[in-house]
N, C-alpha and C positions, 0 to 999 in steps of 0.2 A: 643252588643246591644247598641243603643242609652243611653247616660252619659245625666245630666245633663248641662245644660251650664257652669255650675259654683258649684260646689259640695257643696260649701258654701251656695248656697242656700237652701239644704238641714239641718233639724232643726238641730242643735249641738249634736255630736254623732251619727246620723244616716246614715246604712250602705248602701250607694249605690246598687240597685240591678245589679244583676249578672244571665244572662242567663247561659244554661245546656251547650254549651260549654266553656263560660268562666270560671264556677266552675272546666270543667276537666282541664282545663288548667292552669290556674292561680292557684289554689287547688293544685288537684290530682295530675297531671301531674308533677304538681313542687316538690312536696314531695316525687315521686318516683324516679325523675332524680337525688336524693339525695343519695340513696342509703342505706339508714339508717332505717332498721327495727326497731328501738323506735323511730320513730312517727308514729308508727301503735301499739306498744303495751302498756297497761296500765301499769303505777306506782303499784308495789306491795304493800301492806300491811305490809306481814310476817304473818298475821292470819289465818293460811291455810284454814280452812274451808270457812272464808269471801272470800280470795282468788279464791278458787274453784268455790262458787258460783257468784262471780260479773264478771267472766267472766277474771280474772286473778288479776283481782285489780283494781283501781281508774282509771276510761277514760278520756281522755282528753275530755274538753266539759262539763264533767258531774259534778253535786256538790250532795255532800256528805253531811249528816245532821246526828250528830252524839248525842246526847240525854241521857239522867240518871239522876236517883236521886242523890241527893247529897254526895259528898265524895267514890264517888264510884270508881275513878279513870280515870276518864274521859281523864284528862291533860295527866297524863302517860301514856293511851292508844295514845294518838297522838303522844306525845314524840316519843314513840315506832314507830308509825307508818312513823314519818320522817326521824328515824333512819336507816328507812330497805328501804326506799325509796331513801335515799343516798347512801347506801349499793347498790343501783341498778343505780347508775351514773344520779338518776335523782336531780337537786337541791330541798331541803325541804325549804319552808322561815315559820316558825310558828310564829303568830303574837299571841301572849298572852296579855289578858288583867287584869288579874289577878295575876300573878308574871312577877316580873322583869328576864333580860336575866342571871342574878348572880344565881337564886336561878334554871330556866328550866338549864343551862351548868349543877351546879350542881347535879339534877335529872338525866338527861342521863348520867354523869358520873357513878352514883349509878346502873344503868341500866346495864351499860357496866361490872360492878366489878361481876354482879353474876352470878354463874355456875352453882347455883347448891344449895342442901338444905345441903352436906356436904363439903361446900367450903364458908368458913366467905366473907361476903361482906362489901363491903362501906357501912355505912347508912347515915343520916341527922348531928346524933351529932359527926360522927367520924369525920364529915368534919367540922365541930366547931370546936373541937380540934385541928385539925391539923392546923387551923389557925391559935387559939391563939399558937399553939407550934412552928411554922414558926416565930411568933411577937416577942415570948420569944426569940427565938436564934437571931434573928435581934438586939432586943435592947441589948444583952448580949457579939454581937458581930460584933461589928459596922464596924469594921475596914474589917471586911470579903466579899470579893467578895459571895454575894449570890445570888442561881439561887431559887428564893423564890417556883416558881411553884412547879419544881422537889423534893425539897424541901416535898412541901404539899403532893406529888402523894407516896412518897415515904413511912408517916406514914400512908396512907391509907390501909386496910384488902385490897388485890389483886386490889391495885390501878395502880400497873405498867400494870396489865395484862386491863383496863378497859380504861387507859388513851392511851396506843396503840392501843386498837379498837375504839376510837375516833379518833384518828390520820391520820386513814384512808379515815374519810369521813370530818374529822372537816371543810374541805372547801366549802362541799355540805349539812350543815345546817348553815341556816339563822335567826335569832334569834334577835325581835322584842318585847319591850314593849308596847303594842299595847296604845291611849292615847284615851280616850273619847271624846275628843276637838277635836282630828284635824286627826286619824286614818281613813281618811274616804275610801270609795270603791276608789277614785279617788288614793288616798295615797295607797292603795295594789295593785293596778293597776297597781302604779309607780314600786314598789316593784319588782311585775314582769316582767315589761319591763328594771329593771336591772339586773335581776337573765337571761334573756332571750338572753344577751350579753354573756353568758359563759356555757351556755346550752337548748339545748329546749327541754327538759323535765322538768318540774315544778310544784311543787305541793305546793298550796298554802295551808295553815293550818290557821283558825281564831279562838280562843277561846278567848273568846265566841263570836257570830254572833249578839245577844242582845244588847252586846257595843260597835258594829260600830257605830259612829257618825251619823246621818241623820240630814241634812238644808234642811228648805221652812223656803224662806223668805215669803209666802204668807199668812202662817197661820200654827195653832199650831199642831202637830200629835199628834196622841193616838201613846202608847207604840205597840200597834199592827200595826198600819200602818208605825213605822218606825221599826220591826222587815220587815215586809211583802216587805219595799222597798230595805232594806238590801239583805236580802235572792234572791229579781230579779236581784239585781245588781250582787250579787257574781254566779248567773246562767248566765246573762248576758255577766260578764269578762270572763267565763269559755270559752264559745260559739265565743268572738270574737276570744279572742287567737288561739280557734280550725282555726277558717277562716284563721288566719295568719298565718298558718302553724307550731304549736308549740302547741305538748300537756301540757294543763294545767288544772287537775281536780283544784275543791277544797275542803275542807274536812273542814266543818264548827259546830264547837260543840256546842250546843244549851240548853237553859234551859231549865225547865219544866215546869207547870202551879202549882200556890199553892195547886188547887183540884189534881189532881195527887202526887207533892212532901206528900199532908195528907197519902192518901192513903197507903204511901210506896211502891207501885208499879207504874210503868210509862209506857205508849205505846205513838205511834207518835203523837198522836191526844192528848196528854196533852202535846208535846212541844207548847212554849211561843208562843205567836202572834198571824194572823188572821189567816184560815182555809187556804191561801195559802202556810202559815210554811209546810203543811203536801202534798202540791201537786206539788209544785215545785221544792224537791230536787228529784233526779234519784235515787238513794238510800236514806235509813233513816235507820239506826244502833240503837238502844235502849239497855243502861246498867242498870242491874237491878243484885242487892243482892239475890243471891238465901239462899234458906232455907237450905244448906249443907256447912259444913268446911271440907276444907281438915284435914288431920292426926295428919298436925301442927297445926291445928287451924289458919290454913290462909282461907280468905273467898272465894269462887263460888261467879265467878260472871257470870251471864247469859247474851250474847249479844244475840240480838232478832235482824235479817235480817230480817223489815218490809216492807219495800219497797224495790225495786228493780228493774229498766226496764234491765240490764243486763241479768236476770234470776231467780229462784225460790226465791219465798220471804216467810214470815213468818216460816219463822226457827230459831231456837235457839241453843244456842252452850256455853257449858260451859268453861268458862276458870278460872284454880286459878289465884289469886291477890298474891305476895306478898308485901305488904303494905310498910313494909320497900326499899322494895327494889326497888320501884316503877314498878313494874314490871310482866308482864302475861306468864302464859303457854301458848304460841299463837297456839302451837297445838290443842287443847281443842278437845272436844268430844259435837257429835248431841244428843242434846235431844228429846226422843220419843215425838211423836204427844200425845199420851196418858199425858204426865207430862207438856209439853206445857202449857206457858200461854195464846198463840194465842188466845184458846178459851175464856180468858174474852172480850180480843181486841174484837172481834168480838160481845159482847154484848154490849162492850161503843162505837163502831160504831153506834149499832141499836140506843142508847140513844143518841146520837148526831145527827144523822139523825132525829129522832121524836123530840128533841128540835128546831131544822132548820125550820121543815115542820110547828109546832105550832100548837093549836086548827083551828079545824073546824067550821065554822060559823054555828049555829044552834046546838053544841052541837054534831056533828058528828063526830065517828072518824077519824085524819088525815091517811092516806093513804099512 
């Protein structure tokens, strides 16, 4: 079809269109003379039930919006999730903006150590020790060639068996301090057009989506309009990558509204920002503390499949937490419609909807 004179004249960033045979060609065409069945299938999870129902895992194109009350284990649910998605030869890049890349290496480590409830794992302060114990034999033995790492892996509970199932993918996670200043959509953009050089499978990880950076030089945003332009941008990079031929979901975790975090219960419509937080990602995952411990006294936590254009939505699925270990039963088991919390969601819709509509002029009710 007829091009522009000069593409540049087109505003900055905008995609030149493309008639229906230049998408089979330039697209489809091109992707299949590849030969390569992953970029036709999505990045898995590992969360079998989420797996099942999104249609195998994370699409390229699609962004993920992933949600929970506080200290629920949100970071570790992604952790996990980049794990198993390098596990499947896709690269993970997780931009965190709430720990440094010292302390997420160390979580998946901890991740990797456990097998089990009668198999000791790594935790948080056996790897404190193990460094100051690595520092003591350093300074006690200066003269010694030391290999400090192996070293560390070695006092860890089932560190050799945790640090060789890292070893496997250690090149396909990417691991990012994400900065308030200068992390912007344009910088994970970059991100993935370097991860894009050594694979085109890509799943991009943001936690949290709240502390990407947004500029207007024109005037000041509300906290909602620079979630709300966040959120278009990370749907935006998902959708061009799709056009260039390179699946790249993203899986963006979000916070909650204070009236929901009171509550202690959280649905999508209490994540952060304006009303398009809740309509723009293709899935919405929501982590909520159920009212049951396991045997050990580790907690249920319920993930709630709220949204969904892959397939059935509002379902919930239990999975235990081990706390220490940073880590899920990703097996987990469906919760009955009966025990669902679907059913409040569905009245703080009616009440969101009847605060939107407002009073009626004259004292009648809104409709």
């Amino acid at each position: 079809m007829p091009k522009p004179a000069r593409l540049s004249d087109l505003p900055h960033g905008a995609a030149a269109p493309m008639d229906l045979d230049e998408v089979v060609n330039s697209i489809v065409r091109k992707k299949l003379a590849t030969g390569n069945i992953n970029l036709f299938t999505p990045i898995p999870t590992g969360f079998t039930i989420l797996d099942t129902n999104m249609g195998g895992g994370l699409h390229g194109g699609d962004l993920t919006l992933l949600g929970g009350v506080q200290n629920i284990g949100k970071t570790a649910a992604v952790l996990e999730i980049a794990s198993n998605a390098a596990l499947s030869k896709a690269i993970a890049i997780m931009v965190c903006f709430e720990h440094s890349t010292q302390t997420m290496w160390e979580r998946l480590l901890i991740q990797q150590s456990y097998e089990g409830r009668d198999v000791k794992h790594t935790t948080s302060d056996d790897i404190r020790k193990g460094y100051i114990g690595v520092i003591d034999h350093r300074n006690k033995h200066e003269d010694e060639k030391n290999d400090y790492i192996n070293q560390l892996i070695s006092k860890l509970p089932n560190g050799k068996r945790a640090w060789a199932r890292l070893a496997g993918i250690q090149n396909n996670i990417w691991l990012v301090t994400g900065d308030s200043l200068w992390t912007t959509i344009d910088v994970l953009e970059y991100y993935v057009k370097m991860a894009s050089e050594f694979s085109e499978r890509i799943l991009l990880i943001v936690d949290y989506v709240q502390r990407v950076p947004v500029i207007d030089a024109t005037r000041h945003l509300t906290s909602e309009e620079k979630t709300e332009r966040v959120v278009q941008g990370l749907k935006s990079l998902a959708l061009r990558k799709s056009d260039e031929g390179i699946v790249v979901p993203v899986l963006g975790v979000a916070t909650a509204d204070a009236e929901g975090l009171r509550g202690g219960r959280i649905h999508v419509e209490n994540l952060s920002g304006s009303s398009n937080t809740q309509y723009e990602p293709d899935q919405a995952i929501i982590m909520n503390k159920d009212i049951d411990f396991d045997e050990d006294g580790n907690k249920i936590v319920r993930f709630g499949l709220e949204k969904n254009r892959r397939g059935p939505s509002d379902i919930e699925i239990r999975h235990k937490y081990i706390g220490s270990a940073y880590t899920f039963d990703k097996k987990g088991t469906l919760v009955s419609e009966d025990e669902s919390w679907q059913k409040e969601r569905k009245l703080l819709k009616e009440e969101i909807a009847a605060l939107y509509r407002g009073p009626v002029p004259g004292g009648a009710k809104s409709t």
